[in-house]
N, C-alpha and C positions, 0 to 999 in steps of 0.2 A: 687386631690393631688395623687403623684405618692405613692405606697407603699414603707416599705424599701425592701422587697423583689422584687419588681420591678428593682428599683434601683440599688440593689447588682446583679440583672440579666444582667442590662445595661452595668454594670462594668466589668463584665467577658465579656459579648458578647464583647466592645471594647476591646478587648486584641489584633485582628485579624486585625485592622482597618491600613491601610497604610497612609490617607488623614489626615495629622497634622487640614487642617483648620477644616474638619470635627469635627473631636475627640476636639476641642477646644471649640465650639460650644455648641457641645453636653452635654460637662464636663459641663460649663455654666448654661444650661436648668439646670444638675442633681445637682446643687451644689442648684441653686432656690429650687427645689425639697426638698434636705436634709435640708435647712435652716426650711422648713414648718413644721417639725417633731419637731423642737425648740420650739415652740410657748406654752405657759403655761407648760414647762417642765422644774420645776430646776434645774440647773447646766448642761442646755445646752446653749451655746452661739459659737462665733466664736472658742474658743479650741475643741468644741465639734465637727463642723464644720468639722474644719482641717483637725483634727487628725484623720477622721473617717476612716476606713481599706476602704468602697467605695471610697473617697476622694482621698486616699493614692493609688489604683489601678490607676485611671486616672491619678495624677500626674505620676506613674510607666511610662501610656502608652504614657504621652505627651515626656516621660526624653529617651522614648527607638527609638521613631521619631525622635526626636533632635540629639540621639547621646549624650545624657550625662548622659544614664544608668547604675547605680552601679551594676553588675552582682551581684547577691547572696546575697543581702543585705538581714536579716532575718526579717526584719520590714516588708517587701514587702511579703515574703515570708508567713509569719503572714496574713498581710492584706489581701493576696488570700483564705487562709484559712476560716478566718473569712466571710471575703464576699462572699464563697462557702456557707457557712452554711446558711448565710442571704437570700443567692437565693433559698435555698432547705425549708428552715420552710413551716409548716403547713398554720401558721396566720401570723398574722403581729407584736407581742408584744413582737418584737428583743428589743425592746429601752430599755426595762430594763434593759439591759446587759450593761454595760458601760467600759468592755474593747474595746481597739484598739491597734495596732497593735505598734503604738509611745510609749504608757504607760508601753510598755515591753521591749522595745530594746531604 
């Protein structure tokens, strides 16, 4: 099982990525991933999923492939944030933090 600092690394690394099928794939693997971090944790399920700032950067990088990117949106802008922080921790015991970047904007 992937870490979430892993994970939030994946997330940035994709920011750079040009290949839609790629990044769609991969979102894919990382979403199986974030689902495993759920598992005997409550009040984590599909909102928890969703809305997660890692989650929220791959939808960014699938909407800015597509061409239906909200420039400046402060959600996104958030979720980078956030998922900076998540790729720099020490350890792995981000989960206890239960903002995201939707619960604010």
């Amino acid at each position: 099982m992937k870490t979430i600092k892993q994970l939030a690394q994946e997330a940035l690394d994709v920011q750079d990525a040009c290949n839609l099928s790629g990044v769609i794939h991969s979102w894919s693997r990382a979403i199986g991933e974030l689902w495993k971090h759920t598992e005997g944790v409550p009040r984590r399920g599909t909102a928890w999923v969703n809305l997660h700032p890692i989650n929220q950067l791959w939808a960014d990088k699938v909407a800015s492939l597509t061409n239906t990117q909200t420039l400046g949106h402060d959600g996104v802008l958030r979720a980078y944030a956030r998922v900076t922080e998540l790729a720099q921790m020490e350890d792995d015991h981000e989960c206890t933090r239960p903002e995201t970047a939707a619960q604010h904007g």
